[in-house]
ROSE-4610 file (N, C-alpha, C; in Angstrom, 1 decimal, always signed):
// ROSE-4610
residu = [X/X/X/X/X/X/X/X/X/X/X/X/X/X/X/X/X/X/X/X/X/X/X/X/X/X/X/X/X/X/X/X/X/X/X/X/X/X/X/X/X/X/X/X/X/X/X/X/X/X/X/X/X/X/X/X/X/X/X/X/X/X/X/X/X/X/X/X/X/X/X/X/X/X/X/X/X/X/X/X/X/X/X/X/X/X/X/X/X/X/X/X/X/X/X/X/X/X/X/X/X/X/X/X/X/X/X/X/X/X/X/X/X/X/X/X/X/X/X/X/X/X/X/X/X/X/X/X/X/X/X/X/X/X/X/X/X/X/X/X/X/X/X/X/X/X/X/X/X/X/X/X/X/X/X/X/X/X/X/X/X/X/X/X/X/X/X/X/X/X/X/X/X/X/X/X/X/X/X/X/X/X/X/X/X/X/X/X/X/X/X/X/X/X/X/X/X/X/X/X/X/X/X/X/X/X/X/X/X/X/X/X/X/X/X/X/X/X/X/X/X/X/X/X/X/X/X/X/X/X/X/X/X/X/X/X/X/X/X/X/X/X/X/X/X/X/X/X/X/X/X/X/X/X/X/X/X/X/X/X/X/X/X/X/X/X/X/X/X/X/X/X/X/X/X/X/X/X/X/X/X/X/X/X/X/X/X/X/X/X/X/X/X/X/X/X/X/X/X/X/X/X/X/X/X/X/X/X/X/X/X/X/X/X/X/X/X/X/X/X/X/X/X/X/X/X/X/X/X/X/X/X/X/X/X/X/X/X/X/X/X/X/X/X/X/X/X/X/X/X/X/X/X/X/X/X/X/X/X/X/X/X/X/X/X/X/X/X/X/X/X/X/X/X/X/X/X/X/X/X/X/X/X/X/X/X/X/X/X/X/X/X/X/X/X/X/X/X/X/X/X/X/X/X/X/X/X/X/X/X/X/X/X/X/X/X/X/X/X/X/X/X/X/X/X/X/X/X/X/X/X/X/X/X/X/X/X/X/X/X/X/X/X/X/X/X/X/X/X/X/X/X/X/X/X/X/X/X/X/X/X/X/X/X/X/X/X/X/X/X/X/X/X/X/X/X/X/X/X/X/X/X/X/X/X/X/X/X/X/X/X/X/X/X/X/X/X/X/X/X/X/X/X/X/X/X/X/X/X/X/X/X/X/X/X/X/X/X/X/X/X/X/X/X/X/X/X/X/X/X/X/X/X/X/X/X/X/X/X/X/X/X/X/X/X/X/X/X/X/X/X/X/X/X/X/X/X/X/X/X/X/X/X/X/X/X/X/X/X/X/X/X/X/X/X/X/X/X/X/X/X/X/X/X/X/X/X/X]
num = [1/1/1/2/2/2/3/3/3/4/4/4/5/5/5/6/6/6/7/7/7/8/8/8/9/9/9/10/10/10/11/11/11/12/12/12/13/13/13/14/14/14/15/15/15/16/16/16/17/17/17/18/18/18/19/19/19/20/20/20/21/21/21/22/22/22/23/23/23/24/24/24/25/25/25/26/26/26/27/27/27/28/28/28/29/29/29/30/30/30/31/31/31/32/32/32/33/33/33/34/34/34/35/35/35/36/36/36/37/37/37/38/38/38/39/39/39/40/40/40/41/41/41/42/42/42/43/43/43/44/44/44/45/45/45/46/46/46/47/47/47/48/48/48/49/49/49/50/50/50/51/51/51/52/52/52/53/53/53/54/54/54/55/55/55/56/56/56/57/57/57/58/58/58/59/59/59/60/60/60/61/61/61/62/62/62/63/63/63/64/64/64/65/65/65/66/66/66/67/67/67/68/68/68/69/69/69/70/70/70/71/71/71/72/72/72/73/73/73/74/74/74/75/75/75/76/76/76/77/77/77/78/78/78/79/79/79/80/80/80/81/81/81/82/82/82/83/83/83/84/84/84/85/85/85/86/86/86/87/87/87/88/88/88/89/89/89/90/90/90/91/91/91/92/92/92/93/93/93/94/94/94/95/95/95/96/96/96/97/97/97/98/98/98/99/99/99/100/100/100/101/101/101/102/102/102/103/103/103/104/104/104/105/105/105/106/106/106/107/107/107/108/108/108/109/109/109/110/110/110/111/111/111/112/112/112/113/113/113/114/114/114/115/115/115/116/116/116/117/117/117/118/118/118/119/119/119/120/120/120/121/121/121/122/122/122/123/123/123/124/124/124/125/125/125/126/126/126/127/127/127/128/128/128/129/129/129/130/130/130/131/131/131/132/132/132/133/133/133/134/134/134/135/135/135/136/136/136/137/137/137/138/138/138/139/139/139/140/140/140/141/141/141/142/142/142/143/143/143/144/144/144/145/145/145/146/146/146/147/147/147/148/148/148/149/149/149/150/150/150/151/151/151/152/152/152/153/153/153/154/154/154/155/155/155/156/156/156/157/157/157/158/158/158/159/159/159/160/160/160/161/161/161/162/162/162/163/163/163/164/164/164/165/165/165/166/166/166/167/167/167/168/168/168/169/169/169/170/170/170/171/171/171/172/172/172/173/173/173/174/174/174/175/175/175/176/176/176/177/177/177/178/178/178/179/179/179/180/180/180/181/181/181/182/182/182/183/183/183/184/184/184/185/185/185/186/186/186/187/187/187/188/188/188/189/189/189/190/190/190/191/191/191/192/192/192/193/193/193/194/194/194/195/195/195/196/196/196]
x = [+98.5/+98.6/+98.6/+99.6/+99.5/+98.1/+97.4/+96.2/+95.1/+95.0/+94.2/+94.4/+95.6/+95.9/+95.6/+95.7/+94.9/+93.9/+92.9/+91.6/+91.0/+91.9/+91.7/+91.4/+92.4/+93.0/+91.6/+91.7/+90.4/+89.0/+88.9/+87.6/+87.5/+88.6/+88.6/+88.6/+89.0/+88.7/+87.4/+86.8/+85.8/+84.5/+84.4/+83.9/+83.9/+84.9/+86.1/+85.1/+85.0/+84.5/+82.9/+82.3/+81.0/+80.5/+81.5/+80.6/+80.9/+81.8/+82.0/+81.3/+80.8/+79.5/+78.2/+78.0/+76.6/+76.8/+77.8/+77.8/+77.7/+78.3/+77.9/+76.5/+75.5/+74.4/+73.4/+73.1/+72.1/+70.7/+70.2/+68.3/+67.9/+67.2/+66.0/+64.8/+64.7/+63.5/+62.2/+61.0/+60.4/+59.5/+58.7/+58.2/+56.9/+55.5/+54.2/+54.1/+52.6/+51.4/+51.8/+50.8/+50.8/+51.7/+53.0/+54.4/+54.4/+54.6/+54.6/+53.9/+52.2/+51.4/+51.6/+51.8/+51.8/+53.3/+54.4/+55.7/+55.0/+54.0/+53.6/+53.1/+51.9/+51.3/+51.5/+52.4/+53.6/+54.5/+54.7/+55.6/+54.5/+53.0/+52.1/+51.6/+51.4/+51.4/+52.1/+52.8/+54.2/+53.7/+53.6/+53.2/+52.0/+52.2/+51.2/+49.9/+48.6/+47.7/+47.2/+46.8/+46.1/+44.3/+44.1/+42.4/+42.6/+41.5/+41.2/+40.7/+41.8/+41.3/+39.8/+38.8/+37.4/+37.0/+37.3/+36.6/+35.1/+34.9/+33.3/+33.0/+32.3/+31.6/+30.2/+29.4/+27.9/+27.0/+27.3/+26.6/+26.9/+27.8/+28.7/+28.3/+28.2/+27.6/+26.1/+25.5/+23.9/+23.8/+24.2/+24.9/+25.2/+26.1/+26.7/+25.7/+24.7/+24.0/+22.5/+22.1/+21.5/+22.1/+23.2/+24.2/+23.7/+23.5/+23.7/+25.1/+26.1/+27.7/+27.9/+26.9/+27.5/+25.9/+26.1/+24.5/+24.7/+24.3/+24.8/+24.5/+25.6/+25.8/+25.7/+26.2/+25.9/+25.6/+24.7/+24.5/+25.1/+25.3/+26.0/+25.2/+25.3/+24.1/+24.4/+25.3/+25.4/+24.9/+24.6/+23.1/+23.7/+25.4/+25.9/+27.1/+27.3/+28.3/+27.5/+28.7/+28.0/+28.9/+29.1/+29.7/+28.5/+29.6/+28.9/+29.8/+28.9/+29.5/+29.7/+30.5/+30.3/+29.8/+28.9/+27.8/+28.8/+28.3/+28.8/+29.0/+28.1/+27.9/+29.3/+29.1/+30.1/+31.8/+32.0/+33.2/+33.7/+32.8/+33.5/+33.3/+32.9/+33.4/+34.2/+34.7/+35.7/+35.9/+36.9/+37.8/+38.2/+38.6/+39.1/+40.8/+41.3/+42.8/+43.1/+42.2/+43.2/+42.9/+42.3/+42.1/+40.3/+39.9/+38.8/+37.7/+36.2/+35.1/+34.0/+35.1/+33.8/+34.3/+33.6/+33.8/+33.5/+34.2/+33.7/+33.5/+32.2/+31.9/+31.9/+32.5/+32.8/+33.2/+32.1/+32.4/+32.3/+32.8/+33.0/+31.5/+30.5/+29.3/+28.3/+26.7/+25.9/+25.6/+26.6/+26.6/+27.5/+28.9/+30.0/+30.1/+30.3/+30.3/+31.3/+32.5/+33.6/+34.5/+34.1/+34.2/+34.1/+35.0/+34.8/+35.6/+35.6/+36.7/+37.0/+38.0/+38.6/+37.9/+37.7/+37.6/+38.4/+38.9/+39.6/+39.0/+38.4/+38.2/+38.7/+38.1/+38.6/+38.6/+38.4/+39.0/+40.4/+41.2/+42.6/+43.0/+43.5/+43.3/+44.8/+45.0/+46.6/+46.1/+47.0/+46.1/+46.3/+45.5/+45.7/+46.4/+46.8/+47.2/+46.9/+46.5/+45.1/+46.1/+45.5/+45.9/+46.9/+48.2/+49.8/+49.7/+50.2/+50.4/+51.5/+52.0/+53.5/+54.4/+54.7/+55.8/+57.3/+58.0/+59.2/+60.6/+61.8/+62.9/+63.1/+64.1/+64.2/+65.5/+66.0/+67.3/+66.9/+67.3/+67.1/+68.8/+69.3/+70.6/+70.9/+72.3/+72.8/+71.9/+71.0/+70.7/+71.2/+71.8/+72.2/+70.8/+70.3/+69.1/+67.5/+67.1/+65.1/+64.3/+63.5/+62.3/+61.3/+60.4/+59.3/+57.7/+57.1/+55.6/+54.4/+53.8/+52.8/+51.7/+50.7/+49.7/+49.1/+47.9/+46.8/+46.8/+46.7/+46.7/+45.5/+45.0/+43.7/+43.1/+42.5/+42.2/+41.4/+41.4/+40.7/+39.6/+38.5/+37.4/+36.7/+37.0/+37.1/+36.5/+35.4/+35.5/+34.8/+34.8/+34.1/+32.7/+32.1/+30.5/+29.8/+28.8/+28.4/+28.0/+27.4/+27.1/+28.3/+29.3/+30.4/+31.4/+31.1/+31.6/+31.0/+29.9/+29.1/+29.7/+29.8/+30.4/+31.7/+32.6/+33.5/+33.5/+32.7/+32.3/+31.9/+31.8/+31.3/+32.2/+31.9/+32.9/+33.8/+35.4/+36.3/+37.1/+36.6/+37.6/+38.2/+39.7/+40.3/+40.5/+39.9/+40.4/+41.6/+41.8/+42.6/+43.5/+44.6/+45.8/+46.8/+46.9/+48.1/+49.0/+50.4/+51.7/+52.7/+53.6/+54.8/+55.6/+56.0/+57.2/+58.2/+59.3/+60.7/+61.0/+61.2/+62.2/+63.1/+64.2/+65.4/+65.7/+66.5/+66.7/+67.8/+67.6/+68.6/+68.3/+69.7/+70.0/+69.1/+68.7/+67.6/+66.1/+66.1/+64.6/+64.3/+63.0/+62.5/+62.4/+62.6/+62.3/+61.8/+61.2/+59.9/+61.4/+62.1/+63.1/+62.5/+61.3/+60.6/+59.5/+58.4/+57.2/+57.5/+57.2/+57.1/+55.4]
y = [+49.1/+47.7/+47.4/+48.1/+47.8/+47.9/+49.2/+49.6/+48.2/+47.8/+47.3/+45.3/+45.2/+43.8/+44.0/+45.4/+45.4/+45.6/+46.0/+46.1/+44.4/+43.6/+42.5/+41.8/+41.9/+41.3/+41.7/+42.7/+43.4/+43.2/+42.6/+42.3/+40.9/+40.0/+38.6/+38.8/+39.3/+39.2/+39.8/+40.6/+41.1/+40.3/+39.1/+37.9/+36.6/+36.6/+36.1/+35.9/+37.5/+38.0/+37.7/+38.1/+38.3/+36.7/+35.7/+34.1/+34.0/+34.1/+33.4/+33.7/+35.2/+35.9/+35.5/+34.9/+34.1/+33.0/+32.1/+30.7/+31.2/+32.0/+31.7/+32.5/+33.2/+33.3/+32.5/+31.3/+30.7/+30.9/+30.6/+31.2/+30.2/+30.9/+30.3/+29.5/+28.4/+28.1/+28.4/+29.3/+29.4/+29.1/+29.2/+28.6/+29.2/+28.3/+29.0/+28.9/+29.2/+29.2/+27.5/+26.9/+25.5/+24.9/+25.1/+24.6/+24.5/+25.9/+26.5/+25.7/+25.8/+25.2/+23.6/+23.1/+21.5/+21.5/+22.1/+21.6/+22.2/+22.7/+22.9/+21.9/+21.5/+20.3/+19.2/+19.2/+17.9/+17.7/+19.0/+19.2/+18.9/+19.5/+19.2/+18.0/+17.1/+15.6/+14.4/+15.2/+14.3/+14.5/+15.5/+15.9/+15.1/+14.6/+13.7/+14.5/+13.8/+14.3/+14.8/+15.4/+16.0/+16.4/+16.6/+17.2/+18.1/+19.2/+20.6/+21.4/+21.9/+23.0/+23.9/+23.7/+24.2/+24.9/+26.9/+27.7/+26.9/+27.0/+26.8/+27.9/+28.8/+29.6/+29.2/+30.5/+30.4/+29.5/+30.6/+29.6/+28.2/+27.8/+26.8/+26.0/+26.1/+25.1/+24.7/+25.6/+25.8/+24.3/+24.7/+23.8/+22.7/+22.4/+21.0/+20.4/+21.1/+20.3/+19.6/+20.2/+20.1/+19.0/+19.3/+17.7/+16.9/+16.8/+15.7/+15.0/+16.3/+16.8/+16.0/+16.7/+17.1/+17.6/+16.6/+17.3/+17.5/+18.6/+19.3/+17.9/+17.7/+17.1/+17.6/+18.8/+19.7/+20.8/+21.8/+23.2/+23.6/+25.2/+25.4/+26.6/+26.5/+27.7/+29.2/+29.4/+30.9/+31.0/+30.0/+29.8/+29.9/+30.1/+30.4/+29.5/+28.9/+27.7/+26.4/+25.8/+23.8/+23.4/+21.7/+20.8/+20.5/+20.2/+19.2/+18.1/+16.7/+15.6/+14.9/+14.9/+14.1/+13.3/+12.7/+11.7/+10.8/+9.3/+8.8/+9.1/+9.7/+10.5/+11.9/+12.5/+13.4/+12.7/+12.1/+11.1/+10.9/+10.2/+10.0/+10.9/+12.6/+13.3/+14.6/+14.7/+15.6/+14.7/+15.6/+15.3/+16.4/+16.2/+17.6/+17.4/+18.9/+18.5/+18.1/+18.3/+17.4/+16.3/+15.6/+14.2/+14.2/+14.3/+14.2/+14.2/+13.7/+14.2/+14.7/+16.1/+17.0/+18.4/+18.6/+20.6/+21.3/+22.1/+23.1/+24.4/+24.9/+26.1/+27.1/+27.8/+28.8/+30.4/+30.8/+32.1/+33.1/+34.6/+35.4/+35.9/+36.2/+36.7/+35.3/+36.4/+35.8/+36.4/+37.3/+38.2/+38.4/+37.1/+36.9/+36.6/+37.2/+36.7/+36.1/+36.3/+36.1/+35.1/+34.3/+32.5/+31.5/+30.7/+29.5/+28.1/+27.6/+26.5/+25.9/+25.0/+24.1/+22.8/+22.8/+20.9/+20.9/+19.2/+18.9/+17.9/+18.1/+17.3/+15.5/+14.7/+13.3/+12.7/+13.5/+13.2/+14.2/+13.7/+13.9/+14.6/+15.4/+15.6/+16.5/+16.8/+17.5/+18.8/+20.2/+21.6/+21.6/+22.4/+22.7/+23.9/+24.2/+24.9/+25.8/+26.8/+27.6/+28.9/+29.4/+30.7/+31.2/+30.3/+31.0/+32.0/+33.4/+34.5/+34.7/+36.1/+36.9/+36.3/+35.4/+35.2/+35.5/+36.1/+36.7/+36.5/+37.0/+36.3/+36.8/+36.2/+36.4/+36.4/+36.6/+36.4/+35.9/+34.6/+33.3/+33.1/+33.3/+32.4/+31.4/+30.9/+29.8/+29.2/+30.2/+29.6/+30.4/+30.2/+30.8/+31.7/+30.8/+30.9/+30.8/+31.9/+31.5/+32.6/+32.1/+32.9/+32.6/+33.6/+33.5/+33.8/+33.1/+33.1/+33.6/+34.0/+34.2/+33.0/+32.3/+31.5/+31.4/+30.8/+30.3/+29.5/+29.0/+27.8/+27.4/+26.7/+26.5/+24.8/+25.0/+23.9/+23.2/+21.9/+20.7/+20.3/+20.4/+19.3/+18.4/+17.5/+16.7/+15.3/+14.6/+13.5/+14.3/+15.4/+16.2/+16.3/+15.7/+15.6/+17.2/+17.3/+18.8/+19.9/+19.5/+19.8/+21.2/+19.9/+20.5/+21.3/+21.1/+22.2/+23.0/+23.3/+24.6/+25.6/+24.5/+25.5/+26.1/+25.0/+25.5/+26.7/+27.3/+28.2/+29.5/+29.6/+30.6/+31.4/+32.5/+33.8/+32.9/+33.4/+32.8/+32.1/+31.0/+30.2/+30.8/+30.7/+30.9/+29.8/+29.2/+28.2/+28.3/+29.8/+29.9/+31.1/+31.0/+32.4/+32.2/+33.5/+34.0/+33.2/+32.4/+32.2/+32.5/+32.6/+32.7/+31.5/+31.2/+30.0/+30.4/+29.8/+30.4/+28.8/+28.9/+27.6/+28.4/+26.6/+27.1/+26.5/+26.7/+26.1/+25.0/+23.6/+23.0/+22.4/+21.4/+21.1/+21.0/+22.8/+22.7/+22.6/+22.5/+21.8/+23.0/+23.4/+23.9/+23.2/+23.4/+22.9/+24.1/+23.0/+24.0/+24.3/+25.5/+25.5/+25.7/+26.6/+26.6/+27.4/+27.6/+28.6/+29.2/+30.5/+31.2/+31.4]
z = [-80.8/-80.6/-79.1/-78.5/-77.2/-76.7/-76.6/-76.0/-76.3/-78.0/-78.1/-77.3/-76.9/-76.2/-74.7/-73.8/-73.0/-72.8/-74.2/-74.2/-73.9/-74.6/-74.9/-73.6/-72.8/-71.4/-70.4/-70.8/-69.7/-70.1/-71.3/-72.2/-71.4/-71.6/-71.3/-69.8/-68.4/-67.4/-66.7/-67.5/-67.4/-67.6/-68.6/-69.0/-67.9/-67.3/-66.6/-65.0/-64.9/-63.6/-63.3/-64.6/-65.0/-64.8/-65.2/-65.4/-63.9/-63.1/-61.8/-60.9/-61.2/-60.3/-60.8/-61.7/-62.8/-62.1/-61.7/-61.6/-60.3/-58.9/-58.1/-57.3/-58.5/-57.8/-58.7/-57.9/-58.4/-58.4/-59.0/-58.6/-57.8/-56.9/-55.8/-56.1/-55.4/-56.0/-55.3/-55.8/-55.5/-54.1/-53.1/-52.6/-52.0/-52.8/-52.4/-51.9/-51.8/-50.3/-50.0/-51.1/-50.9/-50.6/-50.7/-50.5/-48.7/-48.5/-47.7/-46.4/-46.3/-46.2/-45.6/-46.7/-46.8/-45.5/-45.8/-44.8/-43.1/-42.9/-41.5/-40.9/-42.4/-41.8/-41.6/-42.7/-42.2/-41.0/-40.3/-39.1/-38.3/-38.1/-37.1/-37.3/-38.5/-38.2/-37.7/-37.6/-37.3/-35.3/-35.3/-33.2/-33.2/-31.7/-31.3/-31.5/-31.8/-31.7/-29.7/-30.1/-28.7/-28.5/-27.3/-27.4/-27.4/-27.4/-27.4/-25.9/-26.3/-24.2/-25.0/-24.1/-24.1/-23.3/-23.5/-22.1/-22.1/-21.0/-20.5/-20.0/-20.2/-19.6/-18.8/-18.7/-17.7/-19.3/-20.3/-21.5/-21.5/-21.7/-22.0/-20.7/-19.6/-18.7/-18.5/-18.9/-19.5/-20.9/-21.7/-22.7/-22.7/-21.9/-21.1/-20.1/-19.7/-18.8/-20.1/-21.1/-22.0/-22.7/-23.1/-23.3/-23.1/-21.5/-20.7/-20.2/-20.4/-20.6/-18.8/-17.9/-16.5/-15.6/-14.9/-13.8/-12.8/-12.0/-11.0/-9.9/-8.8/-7.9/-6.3/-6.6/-5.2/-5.1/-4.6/-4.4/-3.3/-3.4/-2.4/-1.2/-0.4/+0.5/-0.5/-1.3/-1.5/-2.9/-3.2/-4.7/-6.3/-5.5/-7.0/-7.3/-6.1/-6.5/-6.7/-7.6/-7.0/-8.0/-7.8/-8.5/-9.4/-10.3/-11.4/-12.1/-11.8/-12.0/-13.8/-14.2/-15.4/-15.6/-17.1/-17.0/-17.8/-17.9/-18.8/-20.0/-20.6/-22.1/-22.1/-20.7/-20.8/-20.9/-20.3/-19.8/-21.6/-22.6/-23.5/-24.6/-24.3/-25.2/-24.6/-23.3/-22.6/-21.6/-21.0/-19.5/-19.2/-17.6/-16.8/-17.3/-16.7/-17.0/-15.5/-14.2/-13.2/-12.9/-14.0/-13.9/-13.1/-12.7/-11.6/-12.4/-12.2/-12.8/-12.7/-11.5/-10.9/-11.4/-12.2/-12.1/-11.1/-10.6/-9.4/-9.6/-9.9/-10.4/-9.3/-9.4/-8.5/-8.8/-9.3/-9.4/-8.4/-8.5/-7.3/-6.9/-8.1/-7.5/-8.1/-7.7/-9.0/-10.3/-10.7/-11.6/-12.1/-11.7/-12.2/-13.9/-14.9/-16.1/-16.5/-16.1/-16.6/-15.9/-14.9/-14.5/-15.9/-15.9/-16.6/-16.2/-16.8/-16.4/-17.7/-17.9/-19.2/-19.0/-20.1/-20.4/-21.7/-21.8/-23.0/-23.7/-24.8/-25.5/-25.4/-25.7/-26.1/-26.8/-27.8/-29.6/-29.8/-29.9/-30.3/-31.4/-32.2/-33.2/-33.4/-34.9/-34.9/-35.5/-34.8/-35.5/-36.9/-37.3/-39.2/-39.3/-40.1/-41.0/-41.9/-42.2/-43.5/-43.4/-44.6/-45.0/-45.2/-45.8/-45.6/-46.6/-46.1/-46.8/-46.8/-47.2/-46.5/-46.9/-47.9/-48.0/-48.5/-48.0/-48.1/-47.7/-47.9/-47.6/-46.4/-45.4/-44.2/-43.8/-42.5/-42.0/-40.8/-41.1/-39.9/-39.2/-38.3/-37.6/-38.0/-38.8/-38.9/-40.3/-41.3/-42.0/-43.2/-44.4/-45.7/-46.2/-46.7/-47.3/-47.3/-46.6/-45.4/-46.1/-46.0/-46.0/-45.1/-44.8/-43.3/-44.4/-43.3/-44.0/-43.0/-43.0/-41.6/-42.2/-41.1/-41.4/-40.5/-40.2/-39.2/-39.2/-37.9/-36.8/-36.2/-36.4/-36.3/-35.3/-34.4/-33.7/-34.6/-34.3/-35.2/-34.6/-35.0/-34.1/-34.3/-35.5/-36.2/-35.2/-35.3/-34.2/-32.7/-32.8/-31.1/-31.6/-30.9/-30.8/-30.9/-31.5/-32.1/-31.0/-29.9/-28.8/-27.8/-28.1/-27.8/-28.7/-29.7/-30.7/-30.4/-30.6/-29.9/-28.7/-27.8/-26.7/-27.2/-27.7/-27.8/-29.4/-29.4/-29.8/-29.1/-27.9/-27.5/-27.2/-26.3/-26.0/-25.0/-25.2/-24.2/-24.9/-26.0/-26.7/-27.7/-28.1/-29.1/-30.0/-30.8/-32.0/-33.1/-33.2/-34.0/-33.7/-34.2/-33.9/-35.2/-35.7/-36.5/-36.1/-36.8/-36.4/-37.5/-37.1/-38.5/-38.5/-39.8/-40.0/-40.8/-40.5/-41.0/-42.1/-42.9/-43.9/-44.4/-44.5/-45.3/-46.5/-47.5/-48.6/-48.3/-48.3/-48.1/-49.1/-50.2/-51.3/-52.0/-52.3/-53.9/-53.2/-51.4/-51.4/-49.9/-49.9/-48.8/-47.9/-46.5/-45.3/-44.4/-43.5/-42.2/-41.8/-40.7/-40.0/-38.6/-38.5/-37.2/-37.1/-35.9/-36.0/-34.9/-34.9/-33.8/-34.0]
């Protein structure tokens, strides 16, 4: 009799133990691609839109003068420098970043390949988002509950004249890079927490 009242006691805290460890692991809720995805884009819609940095290379100035992007303004005695002025037509589909609308081509030889200079776009635009993969749980600082995703980040060109899409196609430009995003589970709901 005795044994079987502590069988009892230990049956019932055992039940006891079992529900309070049930009640305090709750299930997670899921979070896809799409999920995933959509909270980036929503974080990068929210950032001002911006224009797009544009290597220009030797192609890419070849290109721009075919535009009608930029016509050369000055030669230089050493046959491989010169300015080039922006045209109207150029003005409203790039700008320089120091404000001015003279490029100064200036490479070390005439056999320099690897000279270019930036232009930025003057269509604005916010980066995308594509391809969330990886997704798995994480250990984020100060957060209970994260998971990290890897995705690509991708320049917009949306509104950039075709011309210039082009260039900004050539060798030199990067449109797109790997990044990772961390979210956390806050009441029942995913959130972005940050991208590296």
């Amino acid at each position: 009799m005795r044994n079987a009242g502590r069988m009892k006691i230990l049956g019932t805290l055992a039940l006891l133990v079992a529900g309070l460890l049930a009640a305090g692991c709750k299930s997670v809720p899921e979070l896809t691609s799409a999920q995933a995805q959509a909270l980036i884009q929503a974080s990068y819609d929210q950032a001002t839109a911006v224009g797009a940095n544009i290597v220009v290379n030797d192609l890419g100035m070849r290109e721009g003068v075919t535009a009608k992007y930029w016509t050369r303004s000055k030669a230089y005695p050493n046959q491989y420098w010169a300015d080039f002025t922006l045209t109207p037509d150029g003005k409203k589909a790039l700008k320089l970043p120091d404000g001015t609308d003279v490029i100064q081509w200036r490479p070390d030889s005439p056999t320099d390949s690897k000279f270019s200079v930036t232009v930025v776009t003057v269509a604005a635009n916010h980066l995308k988002a594509h391809d969330v993969s990886d997704i798995q749980d994480e250990i984020v600082p100060g957060v209970q509950t994260a998971k990290g995703a890897a995705f690509i980040e991708g320049v917009n060109l949306d509104g950039v004249p075709e011309p210039l899409q082009n260039i900004a196609h050539n060798p030199g430009n990067k449109l797109s890079r790997r990044r990772n995003a961390d979210f956390s589970l806050e009441g029942g709901n995913w959130k972005l927490h940050g991208i590296q």
